[in-house]
C-alpha positions as CSV (number, residue, x, y, z in Angstrom):
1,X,-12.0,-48.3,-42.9
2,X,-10.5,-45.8,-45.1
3,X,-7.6,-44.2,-46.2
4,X,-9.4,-40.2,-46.1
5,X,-9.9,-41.3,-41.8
6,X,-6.3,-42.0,-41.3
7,X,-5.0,-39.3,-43.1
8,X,-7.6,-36.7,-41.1
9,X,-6.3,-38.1,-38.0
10,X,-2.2,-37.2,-39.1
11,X,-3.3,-34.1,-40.0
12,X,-4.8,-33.6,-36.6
13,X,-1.9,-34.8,-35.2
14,X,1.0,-33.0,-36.7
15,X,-1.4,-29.5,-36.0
16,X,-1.8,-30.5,-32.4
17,X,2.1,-31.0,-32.4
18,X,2.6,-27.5,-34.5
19,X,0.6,-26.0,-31.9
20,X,2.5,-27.8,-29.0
21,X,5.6,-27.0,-30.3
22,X,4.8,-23.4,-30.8
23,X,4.1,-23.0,-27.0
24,X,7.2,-24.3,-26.1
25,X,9.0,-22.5,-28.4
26,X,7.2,-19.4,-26.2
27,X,7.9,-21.1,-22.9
28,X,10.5,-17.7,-21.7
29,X,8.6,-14.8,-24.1
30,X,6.8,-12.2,-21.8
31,X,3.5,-12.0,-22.0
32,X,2.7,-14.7,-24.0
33,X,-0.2,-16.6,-24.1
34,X,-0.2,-20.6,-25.4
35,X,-3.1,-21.8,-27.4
36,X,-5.0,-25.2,-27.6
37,X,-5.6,-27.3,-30.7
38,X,-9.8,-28.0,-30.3
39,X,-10.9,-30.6,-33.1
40,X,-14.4,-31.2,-34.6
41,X,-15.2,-34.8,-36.1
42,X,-16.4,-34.8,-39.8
43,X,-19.2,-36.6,-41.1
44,X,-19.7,-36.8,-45.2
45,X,-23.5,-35.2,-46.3
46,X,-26.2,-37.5,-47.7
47,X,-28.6,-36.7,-50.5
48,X,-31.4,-38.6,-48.6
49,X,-30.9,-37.1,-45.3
50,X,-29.5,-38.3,-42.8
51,X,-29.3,-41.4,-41.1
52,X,-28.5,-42.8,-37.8
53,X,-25.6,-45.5,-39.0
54,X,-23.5,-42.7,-40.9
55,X,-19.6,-43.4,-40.2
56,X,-17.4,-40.5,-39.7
57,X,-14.7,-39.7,-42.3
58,X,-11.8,-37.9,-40.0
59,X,-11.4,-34.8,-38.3
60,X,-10.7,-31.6,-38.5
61,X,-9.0,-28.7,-36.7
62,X,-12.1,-26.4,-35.5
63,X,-10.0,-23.8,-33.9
64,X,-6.8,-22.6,-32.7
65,X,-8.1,-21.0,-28.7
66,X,-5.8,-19.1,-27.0
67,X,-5.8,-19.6,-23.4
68,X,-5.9,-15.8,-21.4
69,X,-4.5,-17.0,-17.9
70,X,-2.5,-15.1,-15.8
71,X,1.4,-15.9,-16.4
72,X,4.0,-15.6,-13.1
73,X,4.9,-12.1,-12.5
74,X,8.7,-11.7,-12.0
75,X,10.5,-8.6,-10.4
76,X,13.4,-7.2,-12.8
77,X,16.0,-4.1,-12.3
78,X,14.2,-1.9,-15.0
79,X,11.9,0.3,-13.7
80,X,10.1,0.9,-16.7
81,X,8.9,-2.5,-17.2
82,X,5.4,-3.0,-16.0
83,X,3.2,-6.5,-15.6
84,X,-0.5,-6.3,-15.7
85,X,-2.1,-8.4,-12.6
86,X,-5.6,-9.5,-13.8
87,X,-7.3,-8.9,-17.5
88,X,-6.5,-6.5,-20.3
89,X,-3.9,-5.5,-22.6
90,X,-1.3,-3.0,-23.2
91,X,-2.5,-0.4,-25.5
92,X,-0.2,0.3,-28.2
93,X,0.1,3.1,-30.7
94,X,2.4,2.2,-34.4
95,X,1.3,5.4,-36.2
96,X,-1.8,5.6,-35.1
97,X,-2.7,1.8,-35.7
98,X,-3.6,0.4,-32.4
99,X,-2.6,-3.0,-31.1
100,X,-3.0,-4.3,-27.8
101,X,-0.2,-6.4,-25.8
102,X,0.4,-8.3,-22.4
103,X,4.3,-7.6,-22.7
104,X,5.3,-5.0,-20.4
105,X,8.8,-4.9,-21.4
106,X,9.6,-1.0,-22.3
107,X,12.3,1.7,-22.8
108,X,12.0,5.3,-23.2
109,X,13.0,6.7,-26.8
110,X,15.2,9.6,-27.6
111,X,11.3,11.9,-27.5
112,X,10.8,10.7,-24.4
113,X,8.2,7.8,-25.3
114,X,7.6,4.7,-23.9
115,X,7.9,2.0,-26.5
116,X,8.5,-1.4,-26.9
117,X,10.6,-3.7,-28.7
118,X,9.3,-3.2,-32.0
119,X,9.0,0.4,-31.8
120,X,5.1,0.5,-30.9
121,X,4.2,3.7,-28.0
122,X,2.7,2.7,-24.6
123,X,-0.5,4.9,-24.5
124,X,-2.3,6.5,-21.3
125,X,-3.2,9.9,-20.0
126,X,-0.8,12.6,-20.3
127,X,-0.1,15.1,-17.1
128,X,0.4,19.3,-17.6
129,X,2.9,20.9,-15.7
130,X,0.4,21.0,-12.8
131,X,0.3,17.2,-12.6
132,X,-3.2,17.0,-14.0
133,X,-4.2,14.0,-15.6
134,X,-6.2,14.6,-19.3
135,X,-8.8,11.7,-18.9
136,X,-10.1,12.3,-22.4
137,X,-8.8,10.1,-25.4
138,X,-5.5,7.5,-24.6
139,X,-2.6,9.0,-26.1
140,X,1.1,8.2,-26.8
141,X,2.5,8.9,-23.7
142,X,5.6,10.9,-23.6
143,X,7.5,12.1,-20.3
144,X,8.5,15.4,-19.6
145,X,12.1,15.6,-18.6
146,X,11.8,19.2,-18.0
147,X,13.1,20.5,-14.8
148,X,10.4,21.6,-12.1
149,X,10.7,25.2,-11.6
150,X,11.1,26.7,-8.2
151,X,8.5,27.8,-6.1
152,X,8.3,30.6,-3.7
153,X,7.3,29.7,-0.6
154,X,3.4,31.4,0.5
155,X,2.8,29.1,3.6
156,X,4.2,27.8,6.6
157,X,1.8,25.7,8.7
158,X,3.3,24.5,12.1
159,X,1.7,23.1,15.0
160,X,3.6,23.7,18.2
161,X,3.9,23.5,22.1
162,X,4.8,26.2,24.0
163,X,5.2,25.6,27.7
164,X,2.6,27.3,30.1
165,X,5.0,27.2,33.0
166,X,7.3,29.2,30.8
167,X,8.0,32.6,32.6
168,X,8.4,36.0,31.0
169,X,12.2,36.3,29.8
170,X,14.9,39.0,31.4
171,X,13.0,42.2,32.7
172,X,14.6,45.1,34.4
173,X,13.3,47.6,36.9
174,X,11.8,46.9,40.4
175,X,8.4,44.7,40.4
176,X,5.5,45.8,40.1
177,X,7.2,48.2,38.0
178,X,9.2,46.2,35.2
179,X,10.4,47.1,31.8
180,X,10.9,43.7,29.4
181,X,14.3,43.6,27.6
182,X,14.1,44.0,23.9
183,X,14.2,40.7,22.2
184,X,17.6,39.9,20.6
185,X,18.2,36.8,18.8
186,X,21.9,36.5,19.8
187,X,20.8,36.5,23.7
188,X,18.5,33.3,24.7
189,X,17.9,35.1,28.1
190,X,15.5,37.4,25.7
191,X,13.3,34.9,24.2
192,X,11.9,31.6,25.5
193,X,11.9,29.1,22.6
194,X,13.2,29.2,19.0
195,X,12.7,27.0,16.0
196,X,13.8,27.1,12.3
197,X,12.7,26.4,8.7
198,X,14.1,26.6,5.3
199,X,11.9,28.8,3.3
200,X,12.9,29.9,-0.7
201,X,12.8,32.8,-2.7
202,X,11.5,32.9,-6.2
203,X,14.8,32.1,-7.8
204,X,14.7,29.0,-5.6
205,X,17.1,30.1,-3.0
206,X,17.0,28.7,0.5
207,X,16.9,31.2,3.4
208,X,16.5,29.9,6.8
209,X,14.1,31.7,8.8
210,X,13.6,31.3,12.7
211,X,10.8,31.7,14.7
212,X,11.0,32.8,18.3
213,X,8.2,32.3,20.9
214,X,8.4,35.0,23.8
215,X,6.3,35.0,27.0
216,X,4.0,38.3,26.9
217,X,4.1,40.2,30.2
218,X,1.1,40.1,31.5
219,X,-1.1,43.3,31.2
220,X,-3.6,45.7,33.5
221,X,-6.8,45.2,32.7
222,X,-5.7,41.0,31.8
223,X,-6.3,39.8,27.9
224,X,-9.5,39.6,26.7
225,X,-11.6,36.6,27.1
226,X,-11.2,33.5,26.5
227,X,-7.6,34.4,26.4
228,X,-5.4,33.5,30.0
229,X,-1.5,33.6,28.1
230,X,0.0,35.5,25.7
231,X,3.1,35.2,23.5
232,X,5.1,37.0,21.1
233,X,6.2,35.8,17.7
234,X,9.4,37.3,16.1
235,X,11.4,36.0,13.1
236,X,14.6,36.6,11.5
237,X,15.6,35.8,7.9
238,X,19.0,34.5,7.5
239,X,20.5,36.2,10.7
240,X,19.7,39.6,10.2
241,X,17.6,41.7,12.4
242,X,16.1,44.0,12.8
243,X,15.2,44.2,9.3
244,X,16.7,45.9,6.5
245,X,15.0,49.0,6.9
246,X,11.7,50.5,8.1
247,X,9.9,50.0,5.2
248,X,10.1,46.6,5.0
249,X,8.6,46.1,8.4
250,X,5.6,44.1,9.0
251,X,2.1,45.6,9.7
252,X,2.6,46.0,13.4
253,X,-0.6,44.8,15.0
254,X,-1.3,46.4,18.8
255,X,0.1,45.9,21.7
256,X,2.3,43.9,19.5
257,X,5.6,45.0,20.8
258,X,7.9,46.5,17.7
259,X,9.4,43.8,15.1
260,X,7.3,40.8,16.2
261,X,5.2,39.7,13.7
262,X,2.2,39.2,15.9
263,X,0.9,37.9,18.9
264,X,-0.7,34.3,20.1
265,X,-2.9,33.6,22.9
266,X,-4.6,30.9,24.2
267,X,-7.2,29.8,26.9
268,X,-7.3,28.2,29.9
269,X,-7.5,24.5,28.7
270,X,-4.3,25.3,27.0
271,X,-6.0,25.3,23.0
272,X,-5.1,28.5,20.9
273,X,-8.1,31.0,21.1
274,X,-6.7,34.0,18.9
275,X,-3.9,35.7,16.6
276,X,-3.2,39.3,17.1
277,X,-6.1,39.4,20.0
278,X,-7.4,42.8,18.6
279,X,-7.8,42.0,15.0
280,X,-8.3,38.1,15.3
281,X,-8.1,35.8,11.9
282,X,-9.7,32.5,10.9
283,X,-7.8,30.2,10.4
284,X,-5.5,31.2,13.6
285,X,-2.8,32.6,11.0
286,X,-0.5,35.2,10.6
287,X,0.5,37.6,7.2
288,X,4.0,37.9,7.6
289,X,6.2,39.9,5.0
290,X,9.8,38.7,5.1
291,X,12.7,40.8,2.8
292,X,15.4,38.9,1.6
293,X,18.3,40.4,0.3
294,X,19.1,39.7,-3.3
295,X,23.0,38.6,-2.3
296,X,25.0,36.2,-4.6
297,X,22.3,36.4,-7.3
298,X,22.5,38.3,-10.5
299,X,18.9,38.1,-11.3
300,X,17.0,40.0,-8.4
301,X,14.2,38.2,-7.1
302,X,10.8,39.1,-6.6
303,X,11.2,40.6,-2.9
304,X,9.2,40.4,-0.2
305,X,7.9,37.2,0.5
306,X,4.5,37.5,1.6
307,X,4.1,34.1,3.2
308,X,0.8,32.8,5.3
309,X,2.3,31.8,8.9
310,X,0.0,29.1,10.1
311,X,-0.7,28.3,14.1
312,X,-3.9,26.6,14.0
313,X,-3.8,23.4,16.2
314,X,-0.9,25.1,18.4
315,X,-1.3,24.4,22.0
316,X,-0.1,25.5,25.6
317,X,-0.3,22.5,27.7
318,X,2.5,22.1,31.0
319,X,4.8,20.2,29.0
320,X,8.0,20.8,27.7
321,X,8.2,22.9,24.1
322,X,7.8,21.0,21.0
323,X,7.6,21.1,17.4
324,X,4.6,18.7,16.4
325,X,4.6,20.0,12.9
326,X,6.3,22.1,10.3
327,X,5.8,22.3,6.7
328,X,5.9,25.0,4.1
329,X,5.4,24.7,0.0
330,X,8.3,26.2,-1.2
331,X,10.8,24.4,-2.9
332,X,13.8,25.2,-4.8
333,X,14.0,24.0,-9.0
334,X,14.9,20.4,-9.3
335,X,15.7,17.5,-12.0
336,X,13.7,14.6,-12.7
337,X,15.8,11.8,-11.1
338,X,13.4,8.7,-11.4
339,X,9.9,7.5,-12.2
340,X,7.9,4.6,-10.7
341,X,4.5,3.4,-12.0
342,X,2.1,3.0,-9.5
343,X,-1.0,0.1,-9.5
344,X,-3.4,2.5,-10.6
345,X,-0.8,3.1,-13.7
346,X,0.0,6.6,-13.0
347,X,3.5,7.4,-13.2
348,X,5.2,9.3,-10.8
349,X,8.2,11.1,-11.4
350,X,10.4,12.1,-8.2
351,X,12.9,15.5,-8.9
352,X,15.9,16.1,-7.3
353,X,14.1,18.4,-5.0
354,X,12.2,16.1,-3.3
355,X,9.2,16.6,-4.8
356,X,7.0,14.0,-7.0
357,X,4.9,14.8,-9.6
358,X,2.4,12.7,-11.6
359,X,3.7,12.9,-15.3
360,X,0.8,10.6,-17.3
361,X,-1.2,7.0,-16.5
362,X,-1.0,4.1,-18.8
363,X,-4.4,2.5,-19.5
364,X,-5.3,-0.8,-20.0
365,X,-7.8,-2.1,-22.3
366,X,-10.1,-5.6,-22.3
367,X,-12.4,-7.3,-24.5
368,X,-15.7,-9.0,-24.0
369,X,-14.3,-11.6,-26.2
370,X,-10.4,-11.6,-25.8
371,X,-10.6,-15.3,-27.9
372,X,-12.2,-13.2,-30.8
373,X,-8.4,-11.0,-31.0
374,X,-6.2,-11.6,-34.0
375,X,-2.5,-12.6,-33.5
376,X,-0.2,-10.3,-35.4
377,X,3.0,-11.7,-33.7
378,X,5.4,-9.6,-31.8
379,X,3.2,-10.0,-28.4
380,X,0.5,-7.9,-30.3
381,X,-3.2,-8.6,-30.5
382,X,-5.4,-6.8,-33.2
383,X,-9.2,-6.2,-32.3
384,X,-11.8,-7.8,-34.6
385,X,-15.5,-8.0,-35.1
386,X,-15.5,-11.6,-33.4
387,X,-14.2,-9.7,-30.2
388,X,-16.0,-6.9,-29.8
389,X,-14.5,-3.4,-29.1
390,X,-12.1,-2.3,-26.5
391,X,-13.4,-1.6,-22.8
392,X,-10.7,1.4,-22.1
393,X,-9.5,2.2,-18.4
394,X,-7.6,2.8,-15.6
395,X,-5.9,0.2,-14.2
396,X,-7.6,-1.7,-11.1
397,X,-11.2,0.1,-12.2
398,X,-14.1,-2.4,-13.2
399,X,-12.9,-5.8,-14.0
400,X,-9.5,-4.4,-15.4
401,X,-6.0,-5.8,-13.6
402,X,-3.6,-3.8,-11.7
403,X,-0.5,-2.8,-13.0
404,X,3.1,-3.7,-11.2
405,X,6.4,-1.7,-11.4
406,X,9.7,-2.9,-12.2
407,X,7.9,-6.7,-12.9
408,X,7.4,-8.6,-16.1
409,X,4.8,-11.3,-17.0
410,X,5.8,-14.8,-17.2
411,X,4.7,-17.5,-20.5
412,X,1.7,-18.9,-19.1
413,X,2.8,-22.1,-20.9
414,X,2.9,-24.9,-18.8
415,X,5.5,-26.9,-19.8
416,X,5.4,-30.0,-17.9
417,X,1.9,-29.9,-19.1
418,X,2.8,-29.6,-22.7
419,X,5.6,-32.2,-22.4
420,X,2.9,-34.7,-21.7
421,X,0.7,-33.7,-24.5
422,X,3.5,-33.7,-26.8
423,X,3.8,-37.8,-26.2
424,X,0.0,-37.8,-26.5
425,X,0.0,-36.2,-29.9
426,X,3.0,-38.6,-31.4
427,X,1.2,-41.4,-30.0
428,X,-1.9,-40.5,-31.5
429,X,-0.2,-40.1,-34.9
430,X,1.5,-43.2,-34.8
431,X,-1.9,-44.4,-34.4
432,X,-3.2,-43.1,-37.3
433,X,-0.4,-43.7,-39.2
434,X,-1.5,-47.5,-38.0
435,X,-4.6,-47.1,-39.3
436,X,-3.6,-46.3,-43.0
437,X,-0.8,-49.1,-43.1
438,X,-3.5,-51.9,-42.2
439,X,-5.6,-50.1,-44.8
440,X,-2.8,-50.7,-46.9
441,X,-2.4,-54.3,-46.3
442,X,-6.4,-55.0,-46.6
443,X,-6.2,-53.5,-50.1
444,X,-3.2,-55.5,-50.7
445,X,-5.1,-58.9,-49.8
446,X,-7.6,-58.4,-52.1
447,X,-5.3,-57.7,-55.0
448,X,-3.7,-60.9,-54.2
449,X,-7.0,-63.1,-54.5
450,X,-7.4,-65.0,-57.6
């Protein structure tokens, strides 16, 4: 036995407790991953070859392995902090050097970035104004803050059931020979049903604008086939009617009775069959031109609205009227309120107009050899030959992890684990520390033969 084994074996020993200690030390940092001390033994070359009764003479550390398991994921109150569930890395931007990171723990910078703690940008695909994603290159994203403009409203679609047992509303005269009352949207007893929708302007004004269904009187000779009911449609901006004047009235389309914007019919299994029965449209739409007074706005808007009044899927069964659907795409300006990150990384920023909007995606990146990465500290990975290059991508695509919102990833030290190997590692050097005091005391025996 020799002293050069004993001392090998401290060596071994204190690294295996440097590298135990280290992963303790990281038991509470995000994203980090603890490593393993791996040893090789050590055998001394011969000039004659070698031989079958060689003794060893120590150890040595072969490695330093990080281990790439997934760490806890943990919900927090930020909602820019994002944990990656499965493989890959964080890809980070310092200036244009790249670094990769599991630690998920961001804020947004006076520019709008997304950085971490040392300052390095989150990069991903950047949105337009439009909400389009630029899949090209990963960039540094940065968020718009910008308010969403308004938008003028070009299409109402509504699906809705009118009432086939409904009759035709107040006539006068002496049947067969009756005359309907004009329709007046301060007397119900002219119009059988009414609904409403808020529609906007291009400033982004809100103007409410009804819709009233009334029940056609039937006509000599009867509709044209497939056609057994018609019905009226009138509307009224913001309570005034009849319209401004006659030149903003709507295209009249016959026997459309004066004012209405058109007329539905439908057939006898109670599905809609036509719009404006002489001049019928696919889809089962109306063009409706609605003048809105510039009132309370400096600025004039951009007057009329030509807006797209949508039917299709409208029915006449002998039920009571109801609205089964309304939507239109209008929408007044609005400010970006809050953002949420999605598992497919695209963030999604919701306006205090209640609309959304995707403003970038983050991308994640993975190695074929994430062992072959070089530590740089700060959570931060560098790539190297030994690892191969970066495999870049959405999150949840091929073999890379998900994202979660609002979430950070845990240590994936286990430190019940390491607590254990820590009493392993000072038993071990006490061991070898063994070894070289009965060394000692061999060597001191033979000093004392005489």
């Amino acid at each position: 036995m020799g002293f050069q084994q004993g001392l090998s074996g401290l060596n071994a020993a204190s690294k295996s407790l440097d590298v135990i200690g280290n992963n303790i030390a990281n038991a509470s940092t995000v994203g980090f991953k603890m490593a393993q001390a791996q040893f090789a033994d050590v055998y001394a070359n011969s000039l004659s070859g070698g031989g079958t009764n060689n003794v060893g003479i120590g150890t040595r550390l072969a490695t330093v392995a990080q281990q790439f398991t997934q760490g806890n994921i943990t919900g927090t109150n930020n909602p820019l902090d994002v944990a990656i569930n499965g493989a890959g890395f964080f890809r980070m931007s310092t200036n244009g050097a790249i670094t990769y990171s599991r630690n998920g723990q961001f804020q947004m910078d006076k520019n709008g970035g997304l950085v971490n703690a040392q300052g390095a940008q989150l990069t991903g695909y950047v949105a337009d104004a439009q909400g389009v994603l630029s899949t090209g290159a990963a960039v540094p994203i940065v968020i718009n803050t910008a308010d969403v403009p308004a938008n003028q409203t070009a299409n109402i679609n509504t699906r809705v059931n009118l009432d086939s047992r409904e009759l035709v509303p107040k006539t006068t005269g002496t049947p067969p020979i009756t005359t309907l009352v004009a329709f007046n949207p301060n007397d119900p007893s002219t119009f059988n049903k009414a609904t409403s929708v808020e529609v906007f302007d291009s400033l982004g004004n809100p103007h409410i604008l009804q819709t009233f269904y009334v029940q056609s009187k039937p006509v000599i000779p009867p509709p044209v086939a497939p056609v057994t009911k018609e019905w009226d449609v009138f509307t009224v901006v913001d309570g005034v009617y009849p319209p401004i004047t006659p030149a903003t009235l709507p295209v009249m389309v016959p026997p459309a009775p004066a004012n209405s914007i058109g007329r539905v019919g439908f057939d006898a299994f109670g599905k809609l069959a036509v719009v404006n029965p002489s001049a019928a449209s696919t889809p089962l739409a109306f063009d409706v031109r609605i003048d809105v007074p510039n009132t309370g706005s400096v600025t004039p808007i951009s007057t009329p609205l030509l807006v797209k009044y949508d039917l299709t899927g409208s029915t006449q069964f002998g039920s009571q009227f109801s609205v089964n659907y309304l939507k239109q795409d209008g929408f007044t300006s609005g400010k970006l309120s809050k953002f949420n990150t999605s598992k497919d990384g695209s963030i999604v920023g919701s306006y205090t107009n209640g609309t959304t909007r995707v403003l970038a995606q983050v991308v994640v990146a993975n190695f074929v050899n994430p062992n072959g990465l070089q530590p740089l500290g700060d959570n931060q990975w560098n790539e190297t030959a030994t690892s191969g290059q970066p495999l870049v991508g959405s999150p949840g695509s091929g073999n890379l992890g998900g994202l979660v919102a609002s979430s950070t990833e845990d240590s994936n030290t286990d430190l019940t684990g390491e607590l254990v190997n820590m009493i392993t590692a000072q038993r071990i050097y006490q061991a070898n520390a063994q070894t070289i005091k009965t060394q000692d005391q061999v060597l001191q025996t033979l000093v004392n033969l005489r």
